[in-house]
N, C-alpha and C positions, 0 to 999 in steps of 0.2 A: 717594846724593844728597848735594848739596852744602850745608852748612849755614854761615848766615852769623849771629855772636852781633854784638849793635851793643849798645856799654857808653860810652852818656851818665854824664860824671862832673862833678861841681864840688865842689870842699874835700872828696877821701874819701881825705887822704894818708894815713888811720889804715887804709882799708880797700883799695886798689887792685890792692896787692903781692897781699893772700890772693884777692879775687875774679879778677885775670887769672889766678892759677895753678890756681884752680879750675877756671876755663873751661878752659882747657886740659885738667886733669886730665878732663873731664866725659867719658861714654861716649858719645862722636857719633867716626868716623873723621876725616872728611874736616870740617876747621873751619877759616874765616876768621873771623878778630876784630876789629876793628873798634871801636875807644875814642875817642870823641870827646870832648876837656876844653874846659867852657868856664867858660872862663877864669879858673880856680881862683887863688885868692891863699897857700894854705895848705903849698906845698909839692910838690902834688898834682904839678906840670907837671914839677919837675924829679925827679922818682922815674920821670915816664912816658920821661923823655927816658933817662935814664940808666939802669935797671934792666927799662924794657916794652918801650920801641921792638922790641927786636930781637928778642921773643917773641912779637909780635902780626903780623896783618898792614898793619894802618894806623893811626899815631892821630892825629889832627885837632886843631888848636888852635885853637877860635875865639878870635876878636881881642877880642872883648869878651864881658861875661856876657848870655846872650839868652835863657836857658831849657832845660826839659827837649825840649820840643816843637822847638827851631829846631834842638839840639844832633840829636834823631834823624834831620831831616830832610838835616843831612849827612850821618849814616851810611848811613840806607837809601837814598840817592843813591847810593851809592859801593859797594851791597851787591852781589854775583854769585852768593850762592849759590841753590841751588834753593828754600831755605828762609829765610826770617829770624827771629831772633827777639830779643828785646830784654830785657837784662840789665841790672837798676840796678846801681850800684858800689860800693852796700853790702854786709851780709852778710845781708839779711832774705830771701834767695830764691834757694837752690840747685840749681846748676848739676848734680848728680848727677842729677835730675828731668827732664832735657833728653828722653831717651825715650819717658818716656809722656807727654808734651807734644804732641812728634813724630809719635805713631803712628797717631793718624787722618789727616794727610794724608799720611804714609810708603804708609798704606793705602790712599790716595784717595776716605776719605770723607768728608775737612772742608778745606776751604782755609785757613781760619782756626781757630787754637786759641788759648782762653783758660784761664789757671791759674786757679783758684778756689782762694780762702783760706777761701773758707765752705762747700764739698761736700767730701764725702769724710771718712775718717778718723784725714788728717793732722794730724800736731803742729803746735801754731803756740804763738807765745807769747801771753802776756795781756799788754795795755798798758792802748789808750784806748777808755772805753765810749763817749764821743763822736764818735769816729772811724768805729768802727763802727756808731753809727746814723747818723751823716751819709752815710756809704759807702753805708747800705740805701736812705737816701733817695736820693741821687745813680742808683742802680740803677734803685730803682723806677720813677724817673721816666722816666729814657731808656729802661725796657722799653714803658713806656706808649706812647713815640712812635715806637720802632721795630719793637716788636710781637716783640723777642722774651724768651724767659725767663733770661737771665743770671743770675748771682747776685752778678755782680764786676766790672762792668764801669771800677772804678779798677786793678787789678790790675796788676804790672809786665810777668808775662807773658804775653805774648800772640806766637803762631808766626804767620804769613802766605807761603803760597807770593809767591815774590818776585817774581812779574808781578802779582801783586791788590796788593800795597802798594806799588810802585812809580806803579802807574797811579793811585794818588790823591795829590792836592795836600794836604800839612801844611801848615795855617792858624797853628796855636797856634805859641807860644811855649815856654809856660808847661807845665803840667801839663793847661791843657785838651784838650792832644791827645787824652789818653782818651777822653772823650764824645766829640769831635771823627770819630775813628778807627774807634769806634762804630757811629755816624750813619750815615758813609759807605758802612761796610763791610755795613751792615745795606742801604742803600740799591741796594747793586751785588748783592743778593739771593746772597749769598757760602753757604755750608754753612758753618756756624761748630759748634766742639765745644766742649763746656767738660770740663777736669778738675782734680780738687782735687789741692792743692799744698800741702806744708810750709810754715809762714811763722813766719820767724826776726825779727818788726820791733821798732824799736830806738824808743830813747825823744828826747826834743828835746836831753837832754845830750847823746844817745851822737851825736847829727846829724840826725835827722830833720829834715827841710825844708818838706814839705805843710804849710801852715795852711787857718786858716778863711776867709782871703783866695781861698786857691783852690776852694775848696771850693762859694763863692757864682762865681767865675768858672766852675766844673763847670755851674754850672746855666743858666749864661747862654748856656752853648756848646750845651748840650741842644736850648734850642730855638732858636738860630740855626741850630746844620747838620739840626736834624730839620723845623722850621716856616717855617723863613725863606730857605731855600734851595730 
């Protein structure tokens, strides 16, 4: 099977070089990559032109900065493989993990797979206590209106055979695509897996971007794709 990684980046000139050569190194055979920059001011664009271009299979420059969510919806437009999955451009979430991500729908018994940073008996780093209760909040709420038991539903990765992600319309922008993505996928009554994952996340100096601006935007998308649609 055909595996397609889609790597939304903005200002990650410090991390781009090590994550695309990751993705590459990762254990999948058959890999299309797929880097969409929008519209980094950091340097980020001319490291992609001159050093990625020609290691990747595609990478996209939006014209202006329009978010995480508009940045995947070019990618997984533009995705062929049998699989997708969705890689940030920092270093908080490895690419060696791509397998057991993989293997419930490699096996056909999940169309969708979710990495969990809270199950399992992966290393992760300590950072924010407020992150992670907003994170539980954000969860709990959207299990409540999709009914089901997630434990992560902010999470980077998440795999989707690429006919169930392509047949839904990306709304967001921003970071609400999670909830968003969610919503939907709960709605098209998908087999969804979740398995726990390493998480390497970094702090607001090293580049972290989510705030608590989006955080109140997560809830708002909760219940417009779950009550209002």
């Amino acid at each position: 099977m055909k595996l397609t990684i889609v790597i939304p980046c903005y200002n990650e000139a410090a991390t781009i070089e090590n994550i695309v050569a990751a993705v590459l190194g990762a254990p999948y055979d058959e890999k299309e990559i797929i880097v969409i920059d929008d519209c980094s001011t950091d340097g980020t664009r001319d490291i992609l032109k001159n050093k990625i271009e020609s290691k990747v299979s595609c990478v996209i420059y939006q014209p202006e900065n329009r978010g995480k969510g508009a940045a995947l919806r070019e990618g997984i437009g533009k995705a062929s493989g049998d699989i997708v999955i969705i890689q940030d451009a920092d270093l908080e979430y490895n690419p060696s993990e791509y397998p057991k991500i993989l293997q419930p729908i490699i096996d056909n018994k999940a169309d969708v797979v979710f990495g969990s940073r809270f199950m399992g008996g992966e290393p992760h780093r300590v950072v924010y206590f407020w992150h992670r209760v907003g994170n539980g909040i954000i969860t709990l709420i959207s299990n409540m209106l999709t009914n089901l038991n997630l434990t992560d539903i902010e999470t980077c990765y998440k795999a989707f055979r690429r006919e169930i992600i392509q047949s839904i319309k990306i709304e967001e922008n921003r970071f609400g695509f999670e909830p968003e993505i969610t919503a939907k996928i709960a709605k098209l009554k998908c087999r969804i897996y979740e398995v726990g994952i390493s998480y390497y996340g970094r702090t607001y100096e090293e580049g972290k971007k989510i705030n608590w601006k989006d955080g109140i935007r997560a809830l708002y998308c909760i219940i417009k794709y779950n009550l209002l649609r």
